[in-house]
N, C-alpha and C positions, 0 to 999 in steps of 0.2 A: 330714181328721181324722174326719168323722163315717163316713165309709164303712171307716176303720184300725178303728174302733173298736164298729164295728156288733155284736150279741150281747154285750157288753161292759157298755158305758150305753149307753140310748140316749137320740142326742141329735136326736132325728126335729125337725125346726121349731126347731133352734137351730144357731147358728153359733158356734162354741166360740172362736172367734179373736175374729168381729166385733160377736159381740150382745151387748146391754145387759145387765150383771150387775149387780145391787143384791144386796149382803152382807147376811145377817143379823147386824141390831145391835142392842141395848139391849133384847133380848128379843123383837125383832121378826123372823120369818122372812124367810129373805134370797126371794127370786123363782125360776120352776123353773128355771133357768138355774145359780143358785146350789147348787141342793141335789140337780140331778143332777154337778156335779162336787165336791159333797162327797162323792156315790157316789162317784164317781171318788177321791176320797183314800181312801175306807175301804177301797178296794181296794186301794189300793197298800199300805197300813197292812199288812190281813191278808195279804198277800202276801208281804212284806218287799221288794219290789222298790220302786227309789226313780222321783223322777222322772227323771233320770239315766236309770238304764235306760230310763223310757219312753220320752225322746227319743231318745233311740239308735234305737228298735224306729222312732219315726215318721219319725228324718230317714233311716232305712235304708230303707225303704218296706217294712219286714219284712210286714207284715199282719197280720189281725184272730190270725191261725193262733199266730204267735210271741206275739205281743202277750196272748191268752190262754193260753196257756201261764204265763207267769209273772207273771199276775195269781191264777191258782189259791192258795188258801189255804195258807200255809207251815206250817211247824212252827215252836211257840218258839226252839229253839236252833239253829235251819239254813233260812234264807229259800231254799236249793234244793231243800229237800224241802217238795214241796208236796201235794197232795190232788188225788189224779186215776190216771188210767191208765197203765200202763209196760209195756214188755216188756225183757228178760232177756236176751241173745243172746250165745249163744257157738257153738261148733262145733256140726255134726250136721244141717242141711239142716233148724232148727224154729226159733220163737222160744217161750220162757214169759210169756205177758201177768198180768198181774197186778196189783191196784190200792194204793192209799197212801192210809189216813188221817192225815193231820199233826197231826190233834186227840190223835187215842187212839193214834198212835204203832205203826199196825199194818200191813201186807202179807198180802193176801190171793189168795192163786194164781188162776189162774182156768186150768176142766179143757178142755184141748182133745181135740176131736173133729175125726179130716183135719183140723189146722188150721183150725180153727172154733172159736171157742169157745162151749162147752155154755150157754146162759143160762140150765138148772135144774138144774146141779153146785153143793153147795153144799160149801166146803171153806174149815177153820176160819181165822182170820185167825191170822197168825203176829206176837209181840212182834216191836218196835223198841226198842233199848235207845241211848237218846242217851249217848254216852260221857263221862264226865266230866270227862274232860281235853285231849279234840281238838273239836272244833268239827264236826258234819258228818260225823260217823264214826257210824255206828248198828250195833251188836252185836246177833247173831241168836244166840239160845241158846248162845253161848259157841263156837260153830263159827266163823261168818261174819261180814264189814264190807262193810258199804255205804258206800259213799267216793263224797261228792255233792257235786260243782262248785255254783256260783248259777244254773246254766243248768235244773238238774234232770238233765242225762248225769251219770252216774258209771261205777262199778265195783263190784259185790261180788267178794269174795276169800273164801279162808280166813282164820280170823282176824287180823287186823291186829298186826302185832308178832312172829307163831309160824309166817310161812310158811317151808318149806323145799321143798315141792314141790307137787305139784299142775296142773301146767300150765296153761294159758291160763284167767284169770279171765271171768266175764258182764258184758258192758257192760250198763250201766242206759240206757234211753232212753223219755224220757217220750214218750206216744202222742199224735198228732196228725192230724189228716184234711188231707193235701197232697195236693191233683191231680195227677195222672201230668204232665203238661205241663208245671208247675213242676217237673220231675225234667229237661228236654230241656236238652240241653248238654254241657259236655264236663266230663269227672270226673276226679279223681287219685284212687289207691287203696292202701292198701299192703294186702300178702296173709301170712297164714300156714298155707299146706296141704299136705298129704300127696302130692296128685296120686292118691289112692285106696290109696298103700301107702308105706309104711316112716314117715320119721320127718319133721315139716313143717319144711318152709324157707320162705325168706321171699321175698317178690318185689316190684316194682314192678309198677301195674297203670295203664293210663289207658282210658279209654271214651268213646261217646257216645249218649248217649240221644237218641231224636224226643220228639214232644209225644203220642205213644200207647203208649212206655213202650218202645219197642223199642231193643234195642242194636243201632245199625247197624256200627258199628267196636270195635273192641277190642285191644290188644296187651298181651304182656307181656313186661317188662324185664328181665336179669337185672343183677347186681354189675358188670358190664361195660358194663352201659347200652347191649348188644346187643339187639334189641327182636323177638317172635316177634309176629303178628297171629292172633287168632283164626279159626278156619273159619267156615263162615257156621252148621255144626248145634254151634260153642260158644257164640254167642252169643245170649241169651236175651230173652225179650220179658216184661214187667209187668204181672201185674195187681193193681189196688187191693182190698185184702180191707175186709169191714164195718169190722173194727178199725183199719182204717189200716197197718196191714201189706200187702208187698204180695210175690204167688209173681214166682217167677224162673224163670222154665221153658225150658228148651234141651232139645236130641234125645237128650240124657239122663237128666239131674238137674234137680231142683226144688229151689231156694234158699229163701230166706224174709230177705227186707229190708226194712227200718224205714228209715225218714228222717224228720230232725228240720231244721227253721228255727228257729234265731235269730234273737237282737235285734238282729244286724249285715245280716241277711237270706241269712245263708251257710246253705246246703242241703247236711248232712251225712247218710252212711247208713252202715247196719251189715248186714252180708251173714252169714247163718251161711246155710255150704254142706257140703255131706255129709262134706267131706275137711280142714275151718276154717272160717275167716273171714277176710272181706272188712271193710276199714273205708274207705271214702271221702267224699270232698266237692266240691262242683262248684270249678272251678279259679276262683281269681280271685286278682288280684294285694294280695299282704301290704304291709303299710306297714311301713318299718327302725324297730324299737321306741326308746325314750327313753332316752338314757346316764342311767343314776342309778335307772330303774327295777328295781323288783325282780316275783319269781314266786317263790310258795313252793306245794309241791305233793306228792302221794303219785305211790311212782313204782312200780310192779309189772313185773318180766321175765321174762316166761315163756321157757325154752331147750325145744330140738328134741326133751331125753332127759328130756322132764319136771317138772325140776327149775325154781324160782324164785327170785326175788329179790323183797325189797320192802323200800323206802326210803321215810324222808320227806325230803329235800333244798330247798333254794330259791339263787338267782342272782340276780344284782346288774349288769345292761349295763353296762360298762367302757367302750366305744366303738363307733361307726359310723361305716364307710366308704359313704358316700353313691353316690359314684362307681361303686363297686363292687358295692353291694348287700349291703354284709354287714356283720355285728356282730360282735364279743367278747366273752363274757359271764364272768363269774365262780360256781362251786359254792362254796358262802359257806360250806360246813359242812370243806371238805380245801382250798380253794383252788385248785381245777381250773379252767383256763382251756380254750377251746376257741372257734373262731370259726365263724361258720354263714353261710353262701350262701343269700341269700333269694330266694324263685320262681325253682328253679332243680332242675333239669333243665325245671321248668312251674311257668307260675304255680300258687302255693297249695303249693308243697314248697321246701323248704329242704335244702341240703345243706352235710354237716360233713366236711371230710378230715379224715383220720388226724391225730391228735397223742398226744402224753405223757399218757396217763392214759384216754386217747377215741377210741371204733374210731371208723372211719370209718362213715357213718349218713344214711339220708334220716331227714327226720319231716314228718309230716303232720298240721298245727293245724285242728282241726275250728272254722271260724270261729273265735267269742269264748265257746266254751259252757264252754271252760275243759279240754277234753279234747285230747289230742293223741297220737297213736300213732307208733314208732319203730322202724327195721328196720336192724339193721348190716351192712354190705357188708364182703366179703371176713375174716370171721371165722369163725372155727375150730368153733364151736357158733353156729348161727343162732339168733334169737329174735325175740321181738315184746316191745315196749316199751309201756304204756299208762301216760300219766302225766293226773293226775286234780288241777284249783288246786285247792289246800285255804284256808281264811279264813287 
C-alpha cells in the first residue's frame, strides 16, 4: 500500500493497514496517521473517484501511475475530466498534447516542435462548455465534443448531435509516464489505414513487445482470419519521449503512440501512423459480464468514403453461455439483439457473427477505461467504430 501509493500521500513510518489510528474527536486532532488519510479522502473528494475505484486500482496492483491518474482534480459535473495533461491522436504519424484545467474549464494546446514540445509557446487556453443536458459532453465553440469516460479516455468529434461526415474522430488520452517494460508482451490491435493510398480499411493486428520497447513479431489479419507476418524493416522499435509519448520508428515511418493504465491494471495504446491509427491493449482474458447488466454509451463510425455516424445507445445482458464463452445482449433503444464471442480469436477481443440488424465485427475493450473500438468484417463499406461509456 505505501509503495501503490508513493507521490500520492506519503505514508513514510506508517502502516496504513496495521498502525494505530486515534480519530479526531470532540475537537481534538485525531494522530498523523489520522490526517494523512484524511489527505487521502480530500483526494478522492476532489477527484470524484470513490474508494471503489481505489480498490480496484490496489487489488489490480495498477500502480502509483494509474492510481494518480484518477486522483488528479476533476471537474464539477464529470469526475473524468480532470486536471492535468492529455494528448489528441488521430491519423498522420503525430500526436496534439495539451493540458485541462477542471477548475476554469479550459484546454490549452501545447506547440510542438520535431515532436517536442516547445516549453516557451505560449498559446491561448481554449473554453470548455459543460453541456447542460449530457453529463460529460464539453462543447468547443460550438464546432466540437469532447465525450469523457470516468477513466479520462474519450473522444472529441465534430459537434455532438450534427455529424454527417468528417471521418475518423481524436481519441483523448490522458498523459502518463509508463516504462517501456511495462509495454512487453503480447498486444491485440484493431487498425484503420490507407496503406499509403486510396481509401482506409480495417484490419486486425496482434504484436509483441520486449522490455526495451522493441517489436519482435507482428502479423496482420484480414476478414478471413488469414494472417500476413510482418518483415523484420516493418517492425518498429520505442522510444519513451519527456512527455510520455513514445516514437515508433521502422525502415520507413515514424509513429507517435501513447499508452495509458488503468484501475484494472490493463495497458491500452493509441498509434497515429502516417496512413491512420492503431488502437490496442495488451491481451488478457475478459470476464463473461452480468445478465441484468446494463452500458449506456456515445457511439461514433467513421466509413472509408468519409462519411459518419454518431449515436447515443445503451444494452441490457439478456444471458450467458458460460460453456461457451458468450453473451446476448439487448440495444434497449430498437431492440437489437446480437450475441458476442468472448477472448476470441485472443484473448482481450470478442467476436460477433453476422445476424438481423448486426454485421459481423471484432471489438476491442480497452480494459475498464470505458472506451472500446469496432471493426466490421466482410462489409460493403469498411469503418472503424469508437464507442465512449457515457454517466
Amino acid at each position: 500500500m505505501r509503495t501503490t501509493l508513493t507521490g500520492l500521500v506519503d505514508l513514510t513510518g506508517f502502516d496504513p493497514l496495521k498502525g494505530a489510528l486515534v480519530a479526531a474527536n470532540n475537537g481534538k486532532t485525531g494522530n498523523a496517521l489520522d490526517q494523512l488519510l484524511d489527505q487521502l479522502g480530500a483526494r478522492l473528494k476532489s477527484s470524484g473517484a470513490t474508494v471503489s475505484d481505489l480498490s480496484t486500482a490496489v487489488g489490480s496492483n495498477a500502480g502509483t501511475v494509474a492510481i494518480g491518474t484518477i486522483l488528479q482534480k476533476a471537474s464539477a459535473t464529470c469526475a473524468g475530466l480532470r486536471t492535468g495533461d492529455y494528448f489528441l491522436m488521430g491519423p498522420g504519424g503525430g500526436s496534439f498534447p495539451a493540458s485541462i484545467d477542471a477548475d476554469t474549464l479550459t484546454l490549452t494546446p501545447k506547440l510542438l516542435l520535431g515532436n517536442v514540445v516547445s516549453p516557451n509557446a505560449s498559446i491561448a487556453p481554449i473554453p470548455l462548455t459543460a453541456n447542460a443536458t449530457e453529463a460529460c459532453r464539453f462543447d468547443i465553440n460550438g464546432a466540437s465534443s469532447m465525450l469523457v469516460a470516468k477513466s479520462g479516455m474519450g473522444m472529441l468529434i465534430p459537434a455532438a448531435g450534427t455529424v454527417a461526415t468528417g471521418g475518423l474522430p481524436n481519441l483523448i488520452v490522458p498523459a502518463q509516464q509508463l516504462p517501456l517494460a511495462e509495454l512487453a508482451g503480447d498486444w491485440n490491435a484493431l487498425t484503420f489505414e490507407t496503406g499509403g493510398s486510396g481509401s482506409p480499411i480495417s484490419a486486425r493486428v496482434s504484436f509483441t513487445l520486449d522490455a526495451n520497447g522493441k517489436m519482435t513479431a507482428a502479423q496482420t489479419c484480414n476478414d478471413d482470419n488469414v494472417c500476413s507476418a510482418w518483415t523484420a524493416g516493418e517492425l518498429p522499435t520505442l522510444t519513451r519521449q519527456a512527455d510520455g509519448s513514445y516514437l515508433a520508428v521502422d525502415s520507413t515511418h515514424t509513429s507517435v503512440a501513447v499508452g495509458f493504465k488503468s484501475t484494472d491494471g490493463v495497458i491500452s495504446a493509441v498509434i497515429s501512423k502516417y496512413d491512420g491509427i492503431m488502437v490496442a491493449a495488451k491481451q488478457n482474458a475478459r470476464a463473461l459480464p452480468v445478465v441484468g447488466s446494463t452500458n449506456a454509451y456515445w457511439d461514433f463510425v467513421a466509413f472509408n468514403d468519409t462519411s459518419a455516424q454518431f449515436n447515443r445507445a445503451s444494452t441490457t445482458i439478456l444471458s450467458v453461455d458460460a460453456a461457451n464463452n458468450m453473451y446476448t445482449r439487448k440495444r434497449n433503444e430498437d431492440g437489437r439483439l446480437d450475441t458476442w464471442k468472448q477472448n476470441f480469436p485472443t484473448n482481450g477481443l470478442r467476436y460477433r457473427s453476422k445476424s438481423a440488424g448486426a454485421d459481423e465485427a471484432y471489438q476491442l475493450t480497452l480494459g475498464n477505461t470505458g472506451v472500446g473500438v469496432n471493426v466490421g468484417l466482410h462489409v460493403s463499406k469498411p469503418y472503424f467504430d469508437i464507442s465512449v461509456v457515457r454517466p
